[in-house]
HTML snippet that shows the backbone in 3Dmol.js (N, CA, C, O; Angstrom):
<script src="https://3Dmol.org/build/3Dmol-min.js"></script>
<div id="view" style="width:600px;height:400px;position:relative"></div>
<script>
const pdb = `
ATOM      1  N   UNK A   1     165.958  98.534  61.070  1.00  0.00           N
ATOM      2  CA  UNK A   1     164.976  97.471  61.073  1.00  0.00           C
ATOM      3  C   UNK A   1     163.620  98.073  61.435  1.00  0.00           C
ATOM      4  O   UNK A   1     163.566  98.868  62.373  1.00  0.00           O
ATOM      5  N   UNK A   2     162.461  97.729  60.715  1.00  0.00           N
ATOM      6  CA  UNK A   2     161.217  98.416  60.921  1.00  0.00           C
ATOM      7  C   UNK A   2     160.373  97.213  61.750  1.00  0.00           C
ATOM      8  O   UNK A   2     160.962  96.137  61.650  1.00  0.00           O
ATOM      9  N   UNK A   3     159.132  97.139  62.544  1.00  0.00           N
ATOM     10  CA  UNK A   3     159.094  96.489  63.599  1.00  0.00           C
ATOM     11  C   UNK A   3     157.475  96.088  62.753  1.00  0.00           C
ATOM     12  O   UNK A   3     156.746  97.072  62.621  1.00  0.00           O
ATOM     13  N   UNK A   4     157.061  95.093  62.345  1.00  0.00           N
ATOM     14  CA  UNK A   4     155.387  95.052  61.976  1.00  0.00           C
ATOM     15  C   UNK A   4     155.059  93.829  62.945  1.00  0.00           C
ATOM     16  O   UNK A   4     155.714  93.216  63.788  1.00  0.00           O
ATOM     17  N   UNK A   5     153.663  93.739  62.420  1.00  0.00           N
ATOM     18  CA  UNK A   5     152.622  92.840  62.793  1.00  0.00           C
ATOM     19  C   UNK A   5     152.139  91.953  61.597  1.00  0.00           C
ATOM     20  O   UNK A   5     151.414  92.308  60.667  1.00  0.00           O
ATOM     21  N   UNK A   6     152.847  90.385  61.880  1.00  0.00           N
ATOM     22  CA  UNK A   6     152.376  89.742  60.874  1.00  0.00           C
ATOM     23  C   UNK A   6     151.505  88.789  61.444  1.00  0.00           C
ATOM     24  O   UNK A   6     151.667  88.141  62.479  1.00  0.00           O
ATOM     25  N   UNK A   7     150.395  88.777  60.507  1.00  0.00           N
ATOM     26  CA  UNK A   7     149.028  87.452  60.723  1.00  0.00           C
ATOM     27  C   UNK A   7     149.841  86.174  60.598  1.00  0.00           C
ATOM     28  O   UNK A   7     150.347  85.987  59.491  1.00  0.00           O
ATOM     29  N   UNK A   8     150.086  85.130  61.676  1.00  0.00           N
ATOM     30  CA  UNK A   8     150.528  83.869  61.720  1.00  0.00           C
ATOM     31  C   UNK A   8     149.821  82.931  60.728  1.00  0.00           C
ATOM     32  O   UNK A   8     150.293  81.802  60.592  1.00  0.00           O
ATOM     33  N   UNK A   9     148.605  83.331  59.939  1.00  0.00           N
ATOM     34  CA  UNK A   9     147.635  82.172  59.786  1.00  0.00           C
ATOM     35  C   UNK A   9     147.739  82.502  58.358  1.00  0.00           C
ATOM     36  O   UNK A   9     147.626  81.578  57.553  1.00  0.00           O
ATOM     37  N   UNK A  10     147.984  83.962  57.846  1.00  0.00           N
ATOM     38  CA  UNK A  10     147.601  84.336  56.506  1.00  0.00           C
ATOM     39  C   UNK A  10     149.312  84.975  55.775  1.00  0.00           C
ATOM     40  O   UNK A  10     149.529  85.423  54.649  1.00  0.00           O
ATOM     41  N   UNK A  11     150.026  84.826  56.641  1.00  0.00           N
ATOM     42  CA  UNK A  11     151.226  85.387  56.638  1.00  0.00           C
ATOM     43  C   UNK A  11     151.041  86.792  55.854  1.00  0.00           C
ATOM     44  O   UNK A  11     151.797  87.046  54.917  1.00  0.00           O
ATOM     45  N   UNK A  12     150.264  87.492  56.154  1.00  0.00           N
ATOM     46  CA  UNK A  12     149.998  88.708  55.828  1.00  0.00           C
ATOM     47  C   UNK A  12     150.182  89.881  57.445  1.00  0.00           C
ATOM     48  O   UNK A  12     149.918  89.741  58.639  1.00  0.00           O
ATOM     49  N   UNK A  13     150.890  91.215  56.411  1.00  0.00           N
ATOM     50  CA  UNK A  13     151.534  92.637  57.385  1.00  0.00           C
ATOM     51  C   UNK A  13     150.018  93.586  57.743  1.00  0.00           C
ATOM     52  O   UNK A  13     149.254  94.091  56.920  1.00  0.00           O
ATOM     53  N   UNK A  14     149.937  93.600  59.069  1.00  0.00           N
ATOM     54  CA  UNK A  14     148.965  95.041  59.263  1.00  0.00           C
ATOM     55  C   UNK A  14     149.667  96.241  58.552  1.00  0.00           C
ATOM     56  O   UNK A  14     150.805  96.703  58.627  1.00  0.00           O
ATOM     57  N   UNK A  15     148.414  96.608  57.745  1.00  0.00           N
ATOM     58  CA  UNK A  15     149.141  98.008  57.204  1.00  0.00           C
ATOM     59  C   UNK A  15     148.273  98.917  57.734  1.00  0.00           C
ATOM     60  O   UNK A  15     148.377 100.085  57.360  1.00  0.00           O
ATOM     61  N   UNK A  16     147.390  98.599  58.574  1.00  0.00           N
ATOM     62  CA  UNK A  16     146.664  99.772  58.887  1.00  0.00           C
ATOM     63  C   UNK A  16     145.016  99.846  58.806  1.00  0.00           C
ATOM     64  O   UNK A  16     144.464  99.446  57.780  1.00  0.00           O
ATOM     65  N   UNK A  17     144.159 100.420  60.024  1.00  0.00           N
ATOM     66  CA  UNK A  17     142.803 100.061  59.930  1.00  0.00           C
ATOM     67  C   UNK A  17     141.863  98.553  59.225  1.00  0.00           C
ATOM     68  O   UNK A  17     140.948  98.555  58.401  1.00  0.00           O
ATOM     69  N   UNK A  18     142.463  97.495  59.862  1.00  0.00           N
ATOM     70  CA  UNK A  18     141.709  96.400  59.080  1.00  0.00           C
ATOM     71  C   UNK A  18     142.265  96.255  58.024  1.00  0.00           C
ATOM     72  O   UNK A  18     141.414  95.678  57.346  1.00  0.00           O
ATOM     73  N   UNK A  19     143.411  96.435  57.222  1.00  0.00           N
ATOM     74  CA  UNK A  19     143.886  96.173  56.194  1.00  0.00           C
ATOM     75  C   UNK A  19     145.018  95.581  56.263  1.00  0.00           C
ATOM     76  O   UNK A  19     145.920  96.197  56.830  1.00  0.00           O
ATOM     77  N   UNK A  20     145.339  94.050  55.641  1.00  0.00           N
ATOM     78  CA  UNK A  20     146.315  93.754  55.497  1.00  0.00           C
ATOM     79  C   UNK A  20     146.668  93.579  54.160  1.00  0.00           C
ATOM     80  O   UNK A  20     145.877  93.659  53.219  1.00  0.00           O
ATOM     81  N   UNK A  21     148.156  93.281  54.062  1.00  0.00           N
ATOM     82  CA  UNK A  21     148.950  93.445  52.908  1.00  0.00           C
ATOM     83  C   UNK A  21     150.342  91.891  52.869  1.00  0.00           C
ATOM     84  O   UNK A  21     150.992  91.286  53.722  1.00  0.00           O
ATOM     85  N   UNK A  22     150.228  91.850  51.651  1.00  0.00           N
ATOM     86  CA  UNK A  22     151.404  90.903  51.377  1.00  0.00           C
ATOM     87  C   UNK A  22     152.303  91.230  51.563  1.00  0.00           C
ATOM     88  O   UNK A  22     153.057  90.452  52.149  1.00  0.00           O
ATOM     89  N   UNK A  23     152.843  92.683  51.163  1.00  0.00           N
ATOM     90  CA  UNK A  23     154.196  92.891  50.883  1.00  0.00           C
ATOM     91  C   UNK A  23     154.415  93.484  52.252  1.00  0.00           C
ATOM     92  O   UNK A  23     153.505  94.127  52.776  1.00  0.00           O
ATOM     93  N   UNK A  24     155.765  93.276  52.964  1.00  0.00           N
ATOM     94  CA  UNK A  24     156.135  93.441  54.326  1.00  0.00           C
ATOM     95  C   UNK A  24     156.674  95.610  54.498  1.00  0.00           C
ATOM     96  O   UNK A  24     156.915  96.416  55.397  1.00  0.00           O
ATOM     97  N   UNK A  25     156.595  95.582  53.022  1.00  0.00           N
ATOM     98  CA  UNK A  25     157.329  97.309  53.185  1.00  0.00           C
ATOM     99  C   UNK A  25     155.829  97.881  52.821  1.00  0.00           C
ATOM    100  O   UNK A  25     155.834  99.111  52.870  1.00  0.00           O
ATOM    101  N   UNK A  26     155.038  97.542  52.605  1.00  0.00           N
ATOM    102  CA  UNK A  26     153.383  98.402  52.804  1.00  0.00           C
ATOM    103  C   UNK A  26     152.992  97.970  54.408  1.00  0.00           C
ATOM    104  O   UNK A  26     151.957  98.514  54.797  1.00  0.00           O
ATOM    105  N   UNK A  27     153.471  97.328  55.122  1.00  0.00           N
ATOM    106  CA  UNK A  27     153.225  97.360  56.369  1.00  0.00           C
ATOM    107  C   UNK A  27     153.088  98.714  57.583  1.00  0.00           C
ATOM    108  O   UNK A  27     153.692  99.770  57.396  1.00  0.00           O
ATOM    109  N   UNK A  28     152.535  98.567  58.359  1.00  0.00           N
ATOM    110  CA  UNK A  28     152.378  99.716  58.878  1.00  0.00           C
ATOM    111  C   UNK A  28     154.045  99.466  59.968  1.00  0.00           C
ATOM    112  O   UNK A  28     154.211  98.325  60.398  1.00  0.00           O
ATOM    113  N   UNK A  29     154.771 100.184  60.206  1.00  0.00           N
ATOM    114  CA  UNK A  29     155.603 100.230  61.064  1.00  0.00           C
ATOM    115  C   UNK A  29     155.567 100.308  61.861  1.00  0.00           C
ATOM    116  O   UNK A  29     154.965 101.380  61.796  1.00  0.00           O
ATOM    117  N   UNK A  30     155.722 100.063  63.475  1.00  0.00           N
ATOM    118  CA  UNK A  30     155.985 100.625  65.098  1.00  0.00           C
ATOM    119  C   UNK A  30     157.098 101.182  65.598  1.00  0.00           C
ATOM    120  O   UNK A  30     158.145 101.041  64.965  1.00  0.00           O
ATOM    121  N   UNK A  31     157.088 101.932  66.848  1.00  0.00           N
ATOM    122  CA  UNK A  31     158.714 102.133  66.916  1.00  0.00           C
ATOM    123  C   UNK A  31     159.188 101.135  67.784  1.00  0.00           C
ATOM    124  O   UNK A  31     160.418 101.106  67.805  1.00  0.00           O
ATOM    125  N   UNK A  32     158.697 100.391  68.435  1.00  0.00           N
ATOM    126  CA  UNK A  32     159.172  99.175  69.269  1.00  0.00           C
ATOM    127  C   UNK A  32     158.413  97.831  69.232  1.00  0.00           C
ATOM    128  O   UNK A  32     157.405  97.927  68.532  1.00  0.00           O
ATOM    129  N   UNK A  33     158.578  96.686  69.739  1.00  0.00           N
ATOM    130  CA  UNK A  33     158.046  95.248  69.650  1.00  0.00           C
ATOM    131  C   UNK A  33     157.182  95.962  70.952  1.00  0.00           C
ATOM    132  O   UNK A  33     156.051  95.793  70.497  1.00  0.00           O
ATOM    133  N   UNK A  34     157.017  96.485  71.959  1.00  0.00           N
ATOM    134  CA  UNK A  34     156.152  96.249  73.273  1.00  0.00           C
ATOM    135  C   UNK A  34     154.687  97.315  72.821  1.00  0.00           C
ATOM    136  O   UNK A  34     153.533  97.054  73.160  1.00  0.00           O
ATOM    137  N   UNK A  35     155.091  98.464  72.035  1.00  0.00           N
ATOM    138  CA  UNK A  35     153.863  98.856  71.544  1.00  0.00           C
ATOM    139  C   UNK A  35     153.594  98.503  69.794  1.00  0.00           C
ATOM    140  O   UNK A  35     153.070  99.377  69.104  1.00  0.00           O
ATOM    141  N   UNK A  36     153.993  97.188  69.188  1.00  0.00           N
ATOM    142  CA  UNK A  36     153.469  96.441  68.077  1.00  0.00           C
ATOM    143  C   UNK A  36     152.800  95.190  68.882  1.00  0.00           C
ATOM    144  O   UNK A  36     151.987  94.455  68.321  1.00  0.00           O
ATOM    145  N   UNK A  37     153.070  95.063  69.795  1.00  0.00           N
ATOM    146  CA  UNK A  37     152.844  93.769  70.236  1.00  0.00           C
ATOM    147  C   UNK A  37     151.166  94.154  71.086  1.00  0.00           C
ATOM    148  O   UNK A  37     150.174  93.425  71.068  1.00  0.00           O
ATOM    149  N   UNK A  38     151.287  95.328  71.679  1.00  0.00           N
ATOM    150  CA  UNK A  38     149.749  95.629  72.808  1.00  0.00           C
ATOM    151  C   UNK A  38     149.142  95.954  71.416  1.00  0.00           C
ATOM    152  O   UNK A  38     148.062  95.389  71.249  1.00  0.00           O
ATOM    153  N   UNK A  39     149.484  96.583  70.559  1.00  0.00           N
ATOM    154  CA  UNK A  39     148.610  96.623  69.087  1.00  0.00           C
ATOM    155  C   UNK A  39     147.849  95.636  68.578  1.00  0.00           C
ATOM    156  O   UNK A  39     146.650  95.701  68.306  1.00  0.00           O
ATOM    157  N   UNK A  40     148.631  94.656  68.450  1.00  0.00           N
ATOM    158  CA  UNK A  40     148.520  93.178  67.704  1.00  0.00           C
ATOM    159  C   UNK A  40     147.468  92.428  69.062  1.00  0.00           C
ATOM    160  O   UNK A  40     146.497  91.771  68.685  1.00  0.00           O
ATOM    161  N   UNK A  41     147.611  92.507  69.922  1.00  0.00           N
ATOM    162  CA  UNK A  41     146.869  91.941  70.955  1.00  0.00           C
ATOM    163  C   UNK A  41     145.172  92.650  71.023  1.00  0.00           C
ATOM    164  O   UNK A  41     144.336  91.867  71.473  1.00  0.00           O
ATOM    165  N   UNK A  42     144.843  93.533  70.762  1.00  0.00           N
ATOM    166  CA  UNK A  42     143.471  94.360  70.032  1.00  0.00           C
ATOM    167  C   UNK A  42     143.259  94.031  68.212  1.00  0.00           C
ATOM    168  O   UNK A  42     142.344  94.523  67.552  1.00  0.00           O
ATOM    169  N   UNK A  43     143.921  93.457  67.868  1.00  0.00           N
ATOM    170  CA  UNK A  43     143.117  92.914  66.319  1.00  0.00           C
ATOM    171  C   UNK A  43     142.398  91.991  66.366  1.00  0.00           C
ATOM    172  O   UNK A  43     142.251  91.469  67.471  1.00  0.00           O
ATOM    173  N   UNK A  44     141.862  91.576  65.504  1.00  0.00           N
ATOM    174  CA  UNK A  44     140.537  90.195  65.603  1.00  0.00           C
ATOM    175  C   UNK A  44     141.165  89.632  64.392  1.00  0.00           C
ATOM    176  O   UNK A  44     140.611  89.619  63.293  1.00  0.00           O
ATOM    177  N   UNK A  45     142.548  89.088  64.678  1.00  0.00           N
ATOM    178  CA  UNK A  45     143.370  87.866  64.617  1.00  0.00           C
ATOM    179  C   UNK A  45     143.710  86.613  65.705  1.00  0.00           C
ATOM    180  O   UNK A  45     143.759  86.943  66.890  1.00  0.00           O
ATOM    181  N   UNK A  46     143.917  85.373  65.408  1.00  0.00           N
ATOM    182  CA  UNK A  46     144.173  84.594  66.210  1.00  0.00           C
ATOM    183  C   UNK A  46     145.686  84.827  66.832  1.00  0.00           C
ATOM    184  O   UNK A  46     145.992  85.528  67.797  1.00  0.00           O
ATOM    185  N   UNK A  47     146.479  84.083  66.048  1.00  0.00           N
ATOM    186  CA  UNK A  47     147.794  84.115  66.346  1.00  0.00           C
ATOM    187  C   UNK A  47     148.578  85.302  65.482  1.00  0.00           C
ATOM    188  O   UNK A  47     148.153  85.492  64.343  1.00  0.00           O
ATOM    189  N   UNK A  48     149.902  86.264  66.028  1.00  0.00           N
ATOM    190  CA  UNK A  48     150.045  86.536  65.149  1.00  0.00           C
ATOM    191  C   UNK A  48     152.119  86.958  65.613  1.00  0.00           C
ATOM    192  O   UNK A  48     152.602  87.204  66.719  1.00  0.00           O
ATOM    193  N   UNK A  49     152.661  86.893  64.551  1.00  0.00           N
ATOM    194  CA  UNK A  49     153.792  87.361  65.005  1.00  0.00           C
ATOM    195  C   UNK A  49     154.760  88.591  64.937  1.00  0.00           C
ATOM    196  O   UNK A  49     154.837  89.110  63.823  1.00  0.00           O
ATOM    197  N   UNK A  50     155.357  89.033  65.732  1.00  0.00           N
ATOM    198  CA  UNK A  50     155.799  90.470  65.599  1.00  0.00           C
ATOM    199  C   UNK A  50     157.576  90.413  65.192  1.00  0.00           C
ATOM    200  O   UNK A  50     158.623  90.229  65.812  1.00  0.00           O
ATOM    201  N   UNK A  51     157.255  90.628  64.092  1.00  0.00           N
ATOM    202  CA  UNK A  51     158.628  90.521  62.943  1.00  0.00           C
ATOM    203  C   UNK A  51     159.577  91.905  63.144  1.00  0.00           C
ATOM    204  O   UNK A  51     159.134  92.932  63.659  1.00  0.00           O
ATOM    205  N   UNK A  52     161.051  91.745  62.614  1.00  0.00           N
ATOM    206  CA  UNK A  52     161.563  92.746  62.376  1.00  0.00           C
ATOM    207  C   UNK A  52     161.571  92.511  60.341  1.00  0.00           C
ATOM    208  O   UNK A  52     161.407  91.534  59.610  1.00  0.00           O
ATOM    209  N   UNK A  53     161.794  93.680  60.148  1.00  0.00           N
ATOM    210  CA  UNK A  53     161.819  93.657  58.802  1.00  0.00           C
ATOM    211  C   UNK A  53     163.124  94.600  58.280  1.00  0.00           C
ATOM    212  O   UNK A  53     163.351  95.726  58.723  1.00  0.00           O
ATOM    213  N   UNK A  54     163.995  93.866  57.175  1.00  0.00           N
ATOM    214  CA  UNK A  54     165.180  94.620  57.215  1.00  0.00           C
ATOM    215  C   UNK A  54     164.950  94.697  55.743  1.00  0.00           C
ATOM    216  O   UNK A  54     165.108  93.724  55.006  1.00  0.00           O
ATOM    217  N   UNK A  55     164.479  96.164  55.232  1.00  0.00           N
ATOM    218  CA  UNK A  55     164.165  96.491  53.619  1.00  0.00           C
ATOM    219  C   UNK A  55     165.524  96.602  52.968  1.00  0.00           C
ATOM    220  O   UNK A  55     165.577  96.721  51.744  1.00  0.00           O
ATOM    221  N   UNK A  56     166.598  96.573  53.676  1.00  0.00           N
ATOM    222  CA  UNK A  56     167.929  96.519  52.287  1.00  0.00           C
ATOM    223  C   UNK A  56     167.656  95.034  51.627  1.00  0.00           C
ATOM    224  O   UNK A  56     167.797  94.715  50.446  1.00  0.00           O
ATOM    225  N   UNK A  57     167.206  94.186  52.780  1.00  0.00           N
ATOM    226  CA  UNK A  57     167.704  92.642  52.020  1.00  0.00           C
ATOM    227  C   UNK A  57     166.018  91.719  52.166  1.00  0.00           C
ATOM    228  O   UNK A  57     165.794  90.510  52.097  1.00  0.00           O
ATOM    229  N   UNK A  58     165.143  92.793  52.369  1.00  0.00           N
ATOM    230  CA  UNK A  58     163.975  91.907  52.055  1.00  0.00           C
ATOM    231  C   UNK A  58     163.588  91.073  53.290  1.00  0.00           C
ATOM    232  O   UNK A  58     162.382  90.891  53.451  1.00  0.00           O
ATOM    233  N   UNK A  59     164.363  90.588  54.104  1.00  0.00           N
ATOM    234  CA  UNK A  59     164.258  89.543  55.774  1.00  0.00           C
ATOM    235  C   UNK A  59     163.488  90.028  56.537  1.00  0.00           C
ATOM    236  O   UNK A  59     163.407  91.244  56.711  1.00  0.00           O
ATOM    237  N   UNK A  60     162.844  89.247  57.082  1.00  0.00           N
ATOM    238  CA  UNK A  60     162.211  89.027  58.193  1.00  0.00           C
ATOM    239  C   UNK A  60     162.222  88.229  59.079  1.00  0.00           C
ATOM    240  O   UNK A  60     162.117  87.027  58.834  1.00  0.00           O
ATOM    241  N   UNK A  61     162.346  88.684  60.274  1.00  0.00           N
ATOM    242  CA  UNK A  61     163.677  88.095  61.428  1.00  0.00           C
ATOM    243  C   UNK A  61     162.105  87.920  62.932  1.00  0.00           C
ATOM    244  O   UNK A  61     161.538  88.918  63.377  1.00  0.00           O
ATOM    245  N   UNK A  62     161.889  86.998  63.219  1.00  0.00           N
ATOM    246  CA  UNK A  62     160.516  86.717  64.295  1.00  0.00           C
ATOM    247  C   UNK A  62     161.144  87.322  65.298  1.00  0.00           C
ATOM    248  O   UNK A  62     162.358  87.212  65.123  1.00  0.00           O
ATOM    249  N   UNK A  63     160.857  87.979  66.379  1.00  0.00           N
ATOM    250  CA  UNK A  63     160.879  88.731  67.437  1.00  0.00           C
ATOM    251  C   UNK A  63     160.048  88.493  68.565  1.00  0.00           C
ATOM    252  O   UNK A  63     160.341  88.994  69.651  1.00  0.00           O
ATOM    253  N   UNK A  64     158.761  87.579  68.378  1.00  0.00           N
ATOM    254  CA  UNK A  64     158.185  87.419  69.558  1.00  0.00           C
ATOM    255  C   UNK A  64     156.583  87.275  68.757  1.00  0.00           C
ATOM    256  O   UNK A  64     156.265  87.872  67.729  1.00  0.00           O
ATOM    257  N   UNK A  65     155.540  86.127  69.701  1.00  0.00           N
ATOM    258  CA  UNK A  65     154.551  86.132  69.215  1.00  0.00           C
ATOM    259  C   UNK A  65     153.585  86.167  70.080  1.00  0.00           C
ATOM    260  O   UNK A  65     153.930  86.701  71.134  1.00  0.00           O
ATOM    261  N   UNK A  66     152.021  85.646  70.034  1.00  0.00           N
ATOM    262  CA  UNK A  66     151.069  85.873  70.685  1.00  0.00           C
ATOM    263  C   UNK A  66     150.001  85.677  70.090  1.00  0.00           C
ATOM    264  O   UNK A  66     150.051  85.119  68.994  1.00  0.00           O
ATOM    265  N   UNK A  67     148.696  86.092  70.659  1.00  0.00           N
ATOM    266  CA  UNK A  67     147.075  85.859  70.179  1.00  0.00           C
ATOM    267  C   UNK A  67     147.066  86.964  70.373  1.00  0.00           C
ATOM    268  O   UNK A  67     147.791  87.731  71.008  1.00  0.00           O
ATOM    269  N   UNK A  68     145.705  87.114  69.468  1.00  0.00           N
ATOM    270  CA  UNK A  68     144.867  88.493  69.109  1.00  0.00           C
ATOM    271  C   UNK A  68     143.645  88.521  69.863  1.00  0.00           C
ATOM    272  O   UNK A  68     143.755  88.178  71.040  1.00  0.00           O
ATOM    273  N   UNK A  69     142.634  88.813  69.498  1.00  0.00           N
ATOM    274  CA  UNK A  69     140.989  89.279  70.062  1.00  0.00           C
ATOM    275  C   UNK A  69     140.517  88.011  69.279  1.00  0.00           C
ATOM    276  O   UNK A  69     139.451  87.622  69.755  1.00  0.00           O
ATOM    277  N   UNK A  70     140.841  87.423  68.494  1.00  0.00           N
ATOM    278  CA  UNK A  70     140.144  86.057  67.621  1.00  0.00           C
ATOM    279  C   UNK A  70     139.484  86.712  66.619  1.00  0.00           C
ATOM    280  O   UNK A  70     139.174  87.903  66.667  1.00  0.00           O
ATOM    281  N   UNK A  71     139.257  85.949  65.693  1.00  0.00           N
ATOM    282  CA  UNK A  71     138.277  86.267  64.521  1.00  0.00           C
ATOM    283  C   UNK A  71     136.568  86.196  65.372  1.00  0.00           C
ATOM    284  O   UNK A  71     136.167  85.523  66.322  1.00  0.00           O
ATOM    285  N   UNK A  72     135.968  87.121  64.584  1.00  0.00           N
ATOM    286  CA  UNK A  72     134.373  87.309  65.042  1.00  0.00           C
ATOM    287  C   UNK A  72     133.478  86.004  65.367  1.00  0.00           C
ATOM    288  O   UNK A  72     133.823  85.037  64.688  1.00  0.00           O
ATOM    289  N   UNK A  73     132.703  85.825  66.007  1.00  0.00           N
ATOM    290  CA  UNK A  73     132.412  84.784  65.705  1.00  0.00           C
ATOM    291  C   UNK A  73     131.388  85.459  64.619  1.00  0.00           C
ATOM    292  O   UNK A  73     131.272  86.630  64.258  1.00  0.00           O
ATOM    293  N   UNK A  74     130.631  84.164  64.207  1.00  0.00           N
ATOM    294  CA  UNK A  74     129.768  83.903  63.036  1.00  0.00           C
ATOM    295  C   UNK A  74     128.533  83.613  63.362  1.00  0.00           C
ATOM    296  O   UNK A  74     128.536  82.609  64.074  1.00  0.00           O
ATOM    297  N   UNK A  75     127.286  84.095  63.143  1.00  0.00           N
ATOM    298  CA  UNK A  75     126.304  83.710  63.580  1.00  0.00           C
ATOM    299  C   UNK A  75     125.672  83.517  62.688  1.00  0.00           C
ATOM    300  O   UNK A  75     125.514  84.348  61.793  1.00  0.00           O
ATOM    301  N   UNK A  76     124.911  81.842  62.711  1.00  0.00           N
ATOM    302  CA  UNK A  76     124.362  81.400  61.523  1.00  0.00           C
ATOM    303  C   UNK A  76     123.151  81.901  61.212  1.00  0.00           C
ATOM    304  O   UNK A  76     122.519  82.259  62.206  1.00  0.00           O
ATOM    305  N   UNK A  77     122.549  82.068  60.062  1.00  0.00           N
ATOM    306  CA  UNK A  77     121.598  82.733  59.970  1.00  0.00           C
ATOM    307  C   UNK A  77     120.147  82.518  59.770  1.00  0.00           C
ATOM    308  O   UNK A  77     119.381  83.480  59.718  1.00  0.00           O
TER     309      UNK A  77
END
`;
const viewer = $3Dmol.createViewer("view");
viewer.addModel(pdb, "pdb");
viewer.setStyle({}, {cartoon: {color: "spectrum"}});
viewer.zoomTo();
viewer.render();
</script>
């Protein structure tokens, strides 16, 4: 089972530097939920959840969730 970071809001996988992805096997992997999870807690996402992902059968199994850093704010211009 490979361990990612999925966006709760966009149901999209961190794959890496600001990039997310649809597909759950371009995801970036962790080797555990406690360092995917202090990861996921430094993105500038709101909510997000830390999945297992099992690539024989495609599943994704929730493991535990949380908030991020929030999206930026916006300053009008």
């Amino acid at each position: 089972m490979n361990i990612l970071i999925e966006n709760a809001d966009s149901l999209e996988y961190l794959a890496g530097d600001n990039h997310w992805t649809k597909n759950a096997a371009a995801g970036k992997f962790f080797p555990g939920t406690s360092l995917a999870f202090d990861a996921a807690k430094k993105e500038a996402i709101n909510k997000f959840n830390i999945v297992g992902y099992i690539a024989e059968t495609g599943q994704c199994i929730n493991l535990n969730h949380g908030r991020g850093r929030g999206l930026p704010a916006i300053v009008p211009a």
